[in-house]
C-alpha positions as CSV (number, residue, x, y, z in Angstrom):
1,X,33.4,12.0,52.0
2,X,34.7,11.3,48.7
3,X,31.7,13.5,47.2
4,X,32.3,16.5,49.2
5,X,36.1,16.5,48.6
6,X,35.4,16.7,44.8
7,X,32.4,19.3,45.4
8,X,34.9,21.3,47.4
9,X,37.8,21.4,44.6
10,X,34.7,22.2,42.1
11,X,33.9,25.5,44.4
12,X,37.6,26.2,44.4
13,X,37.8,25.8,41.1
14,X,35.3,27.9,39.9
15,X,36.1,30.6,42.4
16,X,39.5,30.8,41.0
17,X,38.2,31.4,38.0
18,X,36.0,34.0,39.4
19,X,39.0,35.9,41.0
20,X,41.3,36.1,38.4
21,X,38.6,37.2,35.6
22,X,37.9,40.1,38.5
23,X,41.4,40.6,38.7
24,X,41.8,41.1,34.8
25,X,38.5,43.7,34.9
26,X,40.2,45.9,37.7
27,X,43.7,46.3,35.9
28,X,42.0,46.9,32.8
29,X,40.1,49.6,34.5
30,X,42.3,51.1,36.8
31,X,45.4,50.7,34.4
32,X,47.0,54.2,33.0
33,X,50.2,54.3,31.2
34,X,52.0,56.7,33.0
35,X,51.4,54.3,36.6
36,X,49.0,56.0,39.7
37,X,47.2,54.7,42.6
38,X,44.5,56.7,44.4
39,X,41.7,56.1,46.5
40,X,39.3,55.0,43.6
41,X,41.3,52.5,42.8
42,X,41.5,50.8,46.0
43,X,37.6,51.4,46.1
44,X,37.7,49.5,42.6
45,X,39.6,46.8,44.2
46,X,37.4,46.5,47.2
47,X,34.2,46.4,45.1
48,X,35.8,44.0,42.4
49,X,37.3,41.4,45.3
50,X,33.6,41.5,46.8
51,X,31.8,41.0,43.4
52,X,34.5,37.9,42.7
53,X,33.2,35.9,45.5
54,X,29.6,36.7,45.2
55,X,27.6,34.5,42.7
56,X,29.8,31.4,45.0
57,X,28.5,32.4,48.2
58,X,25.0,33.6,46.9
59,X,25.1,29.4,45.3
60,X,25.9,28.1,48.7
61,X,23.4,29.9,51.0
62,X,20.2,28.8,47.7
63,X,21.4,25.4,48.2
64,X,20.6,25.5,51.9
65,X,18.3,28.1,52.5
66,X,14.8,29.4,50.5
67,X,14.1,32.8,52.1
68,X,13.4,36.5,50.6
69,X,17.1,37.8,51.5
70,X,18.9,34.6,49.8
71,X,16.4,35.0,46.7
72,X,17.5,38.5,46.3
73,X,20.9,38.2,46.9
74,X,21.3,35.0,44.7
75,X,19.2,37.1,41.9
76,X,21.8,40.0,42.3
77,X,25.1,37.8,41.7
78,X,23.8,36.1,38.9
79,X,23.1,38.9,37.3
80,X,25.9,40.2,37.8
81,X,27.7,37.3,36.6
82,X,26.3,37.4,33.3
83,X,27.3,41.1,32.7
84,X,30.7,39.9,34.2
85,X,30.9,37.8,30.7
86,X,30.5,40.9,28.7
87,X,32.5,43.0,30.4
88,X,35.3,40.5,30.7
89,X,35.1,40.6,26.6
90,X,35.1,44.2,26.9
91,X,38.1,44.4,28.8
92,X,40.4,42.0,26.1
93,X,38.6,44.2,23.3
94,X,40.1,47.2,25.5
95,X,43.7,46.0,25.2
96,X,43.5,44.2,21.9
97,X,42.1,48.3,20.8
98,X,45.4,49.7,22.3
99,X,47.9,47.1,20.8
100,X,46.6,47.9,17.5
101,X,46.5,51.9,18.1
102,X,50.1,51.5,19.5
103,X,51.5,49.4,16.3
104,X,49.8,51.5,14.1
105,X,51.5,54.6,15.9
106,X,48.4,56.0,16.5
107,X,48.1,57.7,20.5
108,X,44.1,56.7,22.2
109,X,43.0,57.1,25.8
110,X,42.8,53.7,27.4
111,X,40.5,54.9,29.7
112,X,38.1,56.2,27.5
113,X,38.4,52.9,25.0
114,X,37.7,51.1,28.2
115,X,34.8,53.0,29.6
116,X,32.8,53.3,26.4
117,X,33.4,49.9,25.7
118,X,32.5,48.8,29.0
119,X,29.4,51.2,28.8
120,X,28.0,49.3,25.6
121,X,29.0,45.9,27.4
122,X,26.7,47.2,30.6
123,X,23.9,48.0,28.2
124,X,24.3,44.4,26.4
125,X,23.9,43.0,29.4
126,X,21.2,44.5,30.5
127,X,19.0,44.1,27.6
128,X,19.7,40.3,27.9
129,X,18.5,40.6,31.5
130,X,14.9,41.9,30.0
131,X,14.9,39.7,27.1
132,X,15.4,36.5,29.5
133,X,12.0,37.8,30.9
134,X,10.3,37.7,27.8
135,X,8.7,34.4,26.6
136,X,7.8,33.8,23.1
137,X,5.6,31.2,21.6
138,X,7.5,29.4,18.6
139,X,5.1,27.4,16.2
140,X,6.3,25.0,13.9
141,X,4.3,22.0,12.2
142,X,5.5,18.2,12.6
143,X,5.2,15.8,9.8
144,X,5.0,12.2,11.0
145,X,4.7,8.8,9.1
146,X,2.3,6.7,10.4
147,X,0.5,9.1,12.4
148,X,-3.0,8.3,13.6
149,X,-5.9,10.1,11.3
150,X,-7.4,11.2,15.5
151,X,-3.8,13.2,15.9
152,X,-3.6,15.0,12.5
153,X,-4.5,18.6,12.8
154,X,-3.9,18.4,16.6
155,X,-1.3,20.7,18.4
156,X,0.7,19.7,21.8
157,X,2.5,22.4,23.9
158,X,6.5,21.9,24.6
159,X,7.9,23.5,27.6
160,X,11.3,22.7,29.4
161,X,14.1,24.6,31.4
162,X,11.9,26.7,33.4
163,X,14.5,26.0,36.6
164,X,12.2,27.5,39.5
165,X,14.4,28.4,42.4
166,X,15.6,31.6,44.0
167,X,15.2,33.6,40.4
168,X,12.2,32.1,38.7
169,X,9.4,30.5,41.3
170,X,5.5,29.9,41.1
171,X,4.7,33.5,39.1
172,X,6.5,32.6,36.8
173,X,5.1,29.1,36.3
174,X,1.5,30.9,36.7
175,X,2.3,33.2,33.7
176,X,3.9,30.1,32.0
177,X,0.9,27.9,32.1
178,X,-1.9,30.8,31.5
179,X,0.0,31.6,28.0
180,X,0.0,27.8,27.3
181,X,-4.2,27.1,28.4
182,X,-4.8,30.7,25.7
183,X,-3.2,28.2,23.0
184,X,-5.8,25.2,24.0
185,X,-3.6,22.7,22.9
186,X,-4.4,18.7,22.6
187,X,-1.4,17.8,24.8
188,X,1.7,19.0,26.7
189,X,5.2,18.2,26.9
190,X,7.3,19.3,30.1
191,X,11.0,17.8,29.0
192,X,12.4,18.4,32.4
193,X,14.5,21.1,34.3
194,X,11.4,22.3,35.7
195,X,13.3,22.8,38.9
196,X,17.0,24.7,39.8
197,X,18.1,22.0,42.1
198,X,18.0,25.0,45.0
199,X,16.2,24.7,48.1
200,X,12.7,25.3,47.2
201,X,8.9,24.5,48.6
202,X,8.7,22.1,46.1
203,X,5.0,21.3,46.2
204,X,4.2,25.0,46.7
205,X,6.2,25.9,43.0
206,X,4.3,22.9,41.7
207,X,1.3,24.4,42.5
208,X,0.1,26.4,39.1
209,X,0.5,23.1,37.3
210,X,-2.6,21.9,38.4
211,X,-5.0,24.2,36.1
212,X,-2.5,23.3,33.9
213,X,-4.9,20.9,31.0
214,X,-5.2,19.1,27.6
215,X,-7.8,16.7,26.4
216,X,-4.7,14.1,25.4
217,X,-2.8,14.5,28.5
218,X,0.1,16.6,30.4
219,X,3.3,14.8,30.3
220,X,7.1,15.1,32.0
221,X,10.5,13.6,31.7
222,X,12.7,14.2,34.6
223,X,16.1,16.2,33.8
224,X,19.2,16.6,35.4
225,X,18.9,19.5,37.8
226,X,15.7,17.5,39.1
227,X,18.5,14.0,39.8
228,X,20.9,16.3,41.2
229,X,19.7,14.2,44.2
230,X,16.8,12.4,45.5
231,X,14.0,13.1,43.3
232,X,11.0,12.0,44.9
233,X,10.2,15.5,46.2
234,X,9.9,17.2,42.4
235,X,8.1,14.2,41.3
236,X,5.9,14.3,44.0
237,X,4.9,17.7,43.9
238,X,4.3,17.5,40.0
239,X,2.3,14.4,40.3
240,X,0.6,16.1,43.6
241,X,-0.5,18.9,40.1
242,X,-2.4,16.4,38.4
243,X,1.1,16.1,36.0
244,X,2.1,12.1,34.4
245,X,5.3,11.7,35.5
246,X,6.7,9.2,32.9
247,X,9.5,7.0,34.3
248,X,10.9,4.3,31.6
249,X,7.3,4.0,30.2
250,X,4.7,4.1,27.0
251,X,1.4,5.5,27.5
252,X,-0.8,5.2,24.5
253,X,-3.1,8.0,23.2
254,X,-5.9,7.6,20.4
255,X,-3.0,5.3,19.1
256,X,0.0,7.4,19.6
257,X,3.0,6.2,21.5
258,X,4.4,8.6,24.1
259,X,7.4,7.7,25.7
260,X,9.4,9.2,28.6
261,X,12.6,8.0,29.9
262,X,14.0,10.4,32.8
263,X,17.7,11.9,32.4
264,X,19.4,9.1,34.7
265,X,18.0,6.5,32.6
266,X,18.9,8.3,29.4
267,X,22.2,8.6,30.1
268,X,24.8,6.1,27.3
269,X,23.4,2.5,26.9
270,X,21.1,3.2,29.3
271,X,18.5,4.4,27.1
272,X,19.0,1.6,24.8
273,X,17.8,-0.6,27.6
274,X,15.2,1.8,29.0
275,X,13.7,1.9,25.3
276,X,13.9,-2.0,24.7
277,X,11.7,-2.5,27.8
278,X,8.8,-0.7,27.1
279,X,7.8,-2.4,23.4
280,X,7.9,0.3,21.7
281,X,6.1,-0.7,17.3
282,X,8.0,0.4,14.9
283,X,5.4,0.5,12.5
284,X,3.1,3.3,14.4
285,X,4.0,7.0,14.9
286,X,5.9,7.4,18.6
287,X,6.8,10.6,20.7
288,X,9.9,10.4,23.1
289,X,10.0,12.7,25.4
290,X,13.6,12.9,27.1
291,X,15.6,16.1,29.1
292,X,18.7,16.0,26.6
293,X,19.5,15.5,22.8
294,X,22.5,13.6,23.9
295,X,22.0,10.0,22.5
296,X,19.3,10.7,19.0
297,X,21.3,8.0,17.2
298,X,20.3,5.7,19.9
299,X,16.5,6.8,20.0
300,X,16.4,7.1,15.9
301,X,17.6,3.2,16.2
302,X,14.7,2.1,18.5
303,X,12.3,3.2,15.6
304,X,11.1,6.1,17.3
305,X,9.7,9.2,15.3
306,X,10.1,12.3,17.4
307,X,12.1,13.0,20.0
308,X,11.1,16.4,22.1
309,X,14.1,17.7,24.1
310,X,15.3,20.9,26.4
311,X,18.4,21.1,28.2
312,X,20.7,23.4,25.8
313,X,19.3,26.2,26.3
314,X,20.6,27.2,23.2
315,X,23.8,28.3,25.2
316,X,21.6,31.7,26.5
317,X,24.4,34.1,25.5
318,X,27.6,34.6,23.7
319,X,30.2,32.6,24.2
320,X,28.5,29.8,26.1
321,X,26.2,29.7,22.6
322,X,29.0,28.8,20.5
323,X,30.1,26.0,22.9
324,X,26.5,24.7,23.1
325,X,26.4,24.4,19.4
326,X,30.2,23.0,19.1
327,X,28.6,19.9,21.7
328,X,24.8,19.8,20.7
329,X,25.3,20.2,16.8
330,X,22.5,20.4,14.7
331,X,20.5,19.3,17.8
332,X,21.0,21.8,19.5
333,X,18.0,24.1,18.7
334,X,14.9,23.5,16.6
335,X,13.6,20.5,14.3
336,X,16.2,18.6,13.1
337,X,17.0,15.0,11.7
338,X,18.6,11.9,12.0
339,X,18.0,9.4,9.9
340,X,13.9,8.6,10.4
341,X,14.1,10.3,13.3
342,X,13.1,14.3,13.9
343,X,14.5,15.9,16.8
344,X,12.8,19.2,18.3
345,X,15.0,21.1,20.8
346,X,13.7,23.7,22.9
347,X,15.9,26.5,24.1
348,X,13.6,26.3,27.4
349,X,11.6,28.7,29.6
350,X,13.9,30.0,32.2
351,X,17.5,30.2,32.5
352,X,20.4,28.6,34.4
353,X,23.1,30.7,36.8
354,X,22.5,34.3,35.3
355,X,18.8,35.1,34.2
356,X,20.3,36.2,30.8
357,X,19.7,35.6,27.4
358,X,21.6,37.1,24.3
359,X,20.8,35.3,20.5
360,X,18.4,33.0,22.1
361,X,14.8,33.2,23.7
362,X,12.7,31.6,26.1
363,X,9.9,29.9,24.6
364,X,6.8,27.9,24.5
365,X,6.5,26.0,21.2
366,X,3.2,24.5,20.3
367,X,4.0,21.8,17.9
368,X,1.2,20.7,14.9
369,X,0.6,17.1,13.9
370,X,0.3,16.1,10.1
């Protein structure tokens, strides 16, 4: 009870926020000095009011329901959600245009300001929509100390984020994994996320994984939209794919150490513990392979050598980039370090809530062992 009383003030919440963002966009379009009304703008209104509640309601139904109608509807309002962030920066560039004009005495047609502005924040928008759709393969070569003379020279694949749901599903993962098998790599990461969360044929989605192959192995971390809930399901399907599902554990590999520790168990002190359990040595080259960059300090302390990450997404688009870099720091995209420690975070395969992606790219990075 206590869970869906907080889930309910979260919808209202964020449907609040919804409404009143609408609210600014319609008085920003529909505003003229002089005052009017006319039919357009109650049209305006209508079509704003039913935009404001859309992306809530198409959430609610991919929750419960995995059809063609909910896939297409839920696609549609987070679409449109995304361009709503452009064109809500559109709208405050509008007014903060026509205060300056009007302190600098100079007379401009808010209308016009508005709609070009609005027009170039449409055309943003949509460009982020295509490149969201386009997935890149980002190479970058890994110096380790200690590393086994069997792993120099070889290359492992990193993929995380790919969210299949109601915008992204098996196709997607098909194209995923064929672009992944032309780069024949040694081994491959999957750092989690590989789900939504939404209702889903989970085993079905899974299903491309199985021609999915290294020589070294195919390994994944559980992430957070995977433990939204019971997780058996995801892990089921993926293991169903031929997939290692690592779970608090160390596999070794031609005298490698990979490690896995799902998101749950990654989460604070937690990961201390999961770490200390699984005897991880020091003294040889280890790969941890964990959902989110939150804790490196902890991991970098354990002795390990390279941590592989998703979760960030690199923020997908402006603003929500500048936030994930204000959180995730220098770990928030790329190779980084901590102490002995390198970090590599991917910005992920898919997307999150609107398919869009504006100063960041979907990826596959094949990493290069020397």
């Amino acid at each position: 009870m206590r869970m869906r009383g907080r889930f309910i003030r979260f919808i209202a919440i964020v449907q609040s926020v919804l409404f009143l963002a609408h609210f600014f966009l319609y008085q920003t379009w529909t505003f003229s000095p002089a005052g009017s009304d006319s039919p357009s703008r109650r049209w305006a209104g209508l079509a704003l009011g039913l935009l404001s509640v859309s992306f809530v309601t198409a959430s609610v139904l991919a929750f419960r329901y995995t059809n063609a109608a909910v896939r297409v509807f839920y696609r549609a309002a987070a679409i449109w959600l995304g361009l709503l962030t452009f064109l809500f920066l559109a709208a405050v560039s509008s007014w903060v245009v026509f205060g300056a004009a009007r302190l600098a005495g100079v007379n401009v047609n808010f209308h016009r300001t508005a709609a070009l502005l609005f027009g170039i924040a449409s055309i943003t928008g949509l460009y982020g929509v295509f490149n969201a759709s386009w997935t890149r393969i980002t190479r970058t070569t890994v110096r380790l100390a200690n590393l086994p003379a069997a792993w120099r020279g070889r290359t492992a694949a990193l993929i995380s984020d790919l969210h299949l749901g109601h915008v992204r599903n098996g196709s997607f993962l098909r194209r995923v994994v064929a672009k992944i098998l032309l780069e024949a790599p040694d081994a491959i990461f999957i750092a989690g996320d590989l789900y939504d969360g939404t209702a889903i044929d989970a085993g079905r989605a899974a299903e491309p994984l199985s021609k999915l192959t290294a020589p070294h192995g195919v390994y994944f971390v559980a992430g957070n939209h995977e433990q939204f809930g019971d997780d058996s399901k995801y892990l089921h399907a993926i293991s169903a794919a031929g997939v290692r599902v690592l779970s608090s554990e160390k596999v070794e590999v031609d005298g490698l150490q990979i490690l896995g520790v799902p998101y749950r168990n990654a989460a604070g002190g937690k990961l201390a513990l999961a770490l200390d359990s699984m005897g991880l040595d020091r003294e040889r080259a280890s790969i941890l392979l964990v959902h989110a960059p939150d804790h490196p300090e902890i991991a970098e302390a354990a002795g390990v050598s390279l941590q592989l990450s998703g979760h960030t997404h690199l923020g997908q688009f402006v603003p929500w980039s500048w936030m994930a870099r204000r959180i995730y720091r220098q770990f928030v995209y790329g190779l980084s370090r901590i102490g002995k420690m390198q970090v590599f975070t991917s910005s992920g395969a898919g997307t999150w809530g609107p398919p869009l992606r504006l100063g960041s790219n979907p990826e596959i990075v094949m990493l290069q062992f020397e």
